[in-house]
C-alpha positions in Angstrom: 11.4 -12.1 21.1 15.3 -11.2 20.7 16.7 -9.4 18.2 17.8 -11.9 16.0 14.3 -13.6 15.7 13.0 -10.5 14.5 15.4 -9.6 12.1 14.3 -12.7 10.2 11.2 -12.3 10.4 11.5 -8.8 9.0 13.5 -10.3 6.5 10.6 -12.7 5.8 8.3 -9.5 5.9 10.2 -7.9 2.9 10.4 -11.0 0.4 6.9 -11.1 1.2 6.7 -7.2 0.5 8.3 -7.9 -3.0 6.0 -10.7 -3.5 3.4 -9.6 -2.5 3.1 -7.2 -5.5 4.4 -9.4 -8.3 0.9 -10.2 -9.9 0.3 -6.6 -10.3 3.8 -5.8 -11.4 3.6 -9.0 -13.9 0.3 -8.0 -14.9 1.5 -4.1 -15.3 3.9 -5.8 -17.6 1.8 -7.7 -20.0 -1.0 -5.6 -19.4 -3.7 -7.7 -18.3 -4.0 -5.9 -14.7 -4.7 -2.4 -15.0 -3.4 -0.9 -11.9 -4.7 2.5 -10.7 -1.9 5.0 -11.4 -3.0 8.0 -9.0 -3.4 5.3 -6.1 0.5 3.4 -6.9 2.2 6.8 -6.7 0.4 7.6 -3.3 1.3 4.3 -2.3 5.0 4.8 -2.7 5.1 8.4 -1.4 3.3 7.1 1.6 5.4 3.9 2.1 8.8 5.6 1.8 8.0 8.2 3.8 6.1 5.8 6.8 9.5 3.8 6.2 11.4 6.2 6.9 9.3 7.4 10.1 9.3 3.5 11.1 12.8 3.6 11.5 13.5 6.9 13.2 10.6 6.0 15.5 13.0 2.7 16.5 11.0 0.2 14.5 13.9 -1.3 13.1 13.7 -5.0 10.9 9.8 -4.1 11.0 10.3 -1.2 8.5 11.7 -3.4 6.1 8.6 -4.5 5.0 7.0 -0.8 4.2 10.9 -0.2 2.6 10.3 -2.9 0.3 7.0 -2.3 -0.6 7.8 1.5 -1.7 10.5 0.4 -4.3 8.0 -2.2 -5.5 5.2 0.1 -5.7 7.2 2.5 -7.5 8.1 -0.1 -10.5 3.8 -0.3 -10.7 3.5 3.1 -10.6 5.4 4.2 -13.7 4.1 0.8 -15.5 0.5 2.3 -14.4 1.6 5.4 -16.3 2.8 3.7 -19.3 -0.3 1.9 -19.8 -2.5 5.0 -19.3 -2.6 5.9 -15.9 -6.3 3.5 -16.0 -9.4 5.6 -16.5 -8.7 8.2 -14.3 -11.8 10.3 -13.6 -12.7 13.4 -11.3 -13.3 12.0 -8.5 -9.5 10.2 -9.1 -8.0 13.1 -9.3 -9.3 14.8 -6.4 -8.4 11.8 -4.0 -5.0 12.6 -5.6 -4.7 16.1 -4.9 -6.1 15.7 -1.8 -3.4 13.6 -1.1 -0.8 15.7 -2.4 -1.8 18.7 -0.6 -1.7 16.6 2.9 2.4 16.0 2.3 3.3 19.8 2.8 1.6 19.8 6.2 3.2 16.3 7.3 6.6 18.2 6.2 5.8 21.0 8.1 4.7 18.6 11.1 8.0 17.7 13.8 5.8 15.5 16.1 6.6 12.0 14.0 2.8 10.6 15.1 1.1 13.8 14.0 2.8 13.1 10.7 1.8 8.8 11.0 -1.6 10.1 11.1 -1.5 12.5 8.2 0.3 10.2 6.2 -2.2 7.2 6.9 -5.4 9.7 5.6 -3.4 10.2 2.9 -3.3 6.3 1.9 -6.7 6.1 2.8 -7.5 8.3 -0.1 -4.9 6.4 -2.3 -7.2 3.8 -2.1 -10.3 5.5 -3.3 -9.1 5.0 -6.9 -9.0 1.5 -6.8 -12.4 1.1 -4.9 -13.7 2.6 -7.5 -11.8 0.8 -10.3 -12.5 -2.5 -8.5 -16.2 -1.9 -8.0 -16.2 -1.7 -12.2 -13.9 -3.8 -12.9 -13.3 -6.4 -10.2 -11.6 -9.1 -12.5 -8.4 -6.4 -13.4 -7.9 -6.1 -9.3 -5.4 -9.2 -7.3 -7.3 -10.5 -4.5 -4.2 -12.3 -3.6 -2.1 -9.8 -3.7 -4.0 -7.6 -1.0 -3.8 -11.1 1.0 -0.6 -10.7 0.7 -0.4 -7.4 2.2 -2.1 -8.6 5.0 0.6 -11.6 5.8 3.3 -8.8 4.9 2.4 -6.2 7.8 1.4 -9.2 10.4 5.1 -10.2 10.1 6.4 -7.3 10.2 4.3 -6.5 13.7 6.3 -9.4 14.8 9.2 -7.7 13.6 9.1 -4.7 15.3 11.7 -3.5 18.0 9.7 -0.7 19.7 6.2 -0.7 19.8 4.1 2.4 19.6 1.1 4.1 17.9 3.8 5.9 15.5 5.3 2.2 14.5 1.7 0.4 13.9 -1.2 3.1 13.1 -0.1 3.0 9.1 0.5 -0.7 8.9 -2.9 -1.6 10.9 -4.7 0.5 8.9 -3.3 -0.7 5.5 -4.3 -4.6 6.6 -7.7 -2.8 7.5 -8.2 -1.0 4.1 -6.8 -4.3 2.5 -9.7 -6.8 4.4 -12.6 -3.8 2.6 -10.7 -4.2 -0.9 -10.7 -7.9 -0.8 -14.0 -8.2 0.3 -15.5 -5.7 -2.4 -13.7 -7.5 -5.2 -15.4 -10.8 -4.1 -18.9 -9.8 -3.7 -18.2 -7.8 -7.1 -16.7 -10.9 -9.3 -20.2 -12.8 -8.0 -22.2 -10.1 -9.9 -19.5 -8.6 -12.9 -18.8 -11.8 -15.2 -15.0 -12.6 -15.8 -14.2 -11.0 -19.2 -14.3 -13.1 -21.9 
């Protein structure tokens, strides 16, 4: 695939990206989602930093995608903070720190897949939080949007220029992570009745 092929389709990658995210940043907005604000800032540390790796690592247009989705992330984040942060509970807060704690040792790490691997257990965690939450509360989670993340990083596979396990560990992991959310919130709306 040539060079310019893939920079539209890493174009394409980071509308989706923005996309993507809209019902949670709508919802954030009018406040009938409830995003997890432990997992949205791990999301955006994570995604600007695997960016950033991405593209040293000669990824090129395929970064765009994990670019885009760290601003938009960001914007949920602080709207997840504004509207209480959503129920956090222990077990929240230790996926967090957790999390936290794993970024000194990525900094500390110069091998770039060392730190893709770190950084990848470290969205894992980020996700705990909104396992949990959607296990409760299945109807305040986006189905669609997590499809959407899934359409996002098969693009941007497309989009890559150099293909390694530094490039595609975090992205193949997220669409992983994505396929158990979506799945949980299905089998959870056919046993938690819609609010009213």
């Amino acid at each position: 695939m040539d060079g310019e092929i893939k920079t539209i389709i890493g174009g394409i990658a980071a509308i989706v990206a923005v996309v993507n995210y809209m019902p949670y940043l709508l919802g954030a907005i009018r406040k009938t989602l409830h995003p997890h604000a432990f997992s949205w800032i791990i999301f955006t540390i994570i995604t600007a930093i695997i960016a950033v790796a991405q593209l040293n690592e000669g990824a090129g247009a395929g970064a765009w995608a994990t670019g885009a989705t760290s601003i938009i992330t960001c914007l949920i984040a602080i709207l997840a903070l504004r509207n209480g942060g959503y129920r956090i509970t222990r077990s929240d807060t230790w996926s967090f720190v957790g999390a936290l704690v794993a970024i000194p040792a990525w900094i500390a790490t110069a091998n770039p897949l060392a730190a893709v691997i770190i950084l990848t257990v470290i969205e894992t965690l980020g996700f705990v939080p909104t396992y949990r939450k959607a296990y409760r509360k299945p109807h305040d989670e986006s189905a669609f949007a997590f499809s959407l993340t899934i359409l996002k990083y098969a693009l941007a596979f497309f989009a890559m220029e150099a293909y390694s396990l530094t490039t595609l560990l975090f992205p193949c992991a997220v669409v992983l992570l994505s396929v158990v959310l979506i799945a949980e919130i299905a089998w959870r709306r056919t046993r938690v009745p819609a609010p009213a």
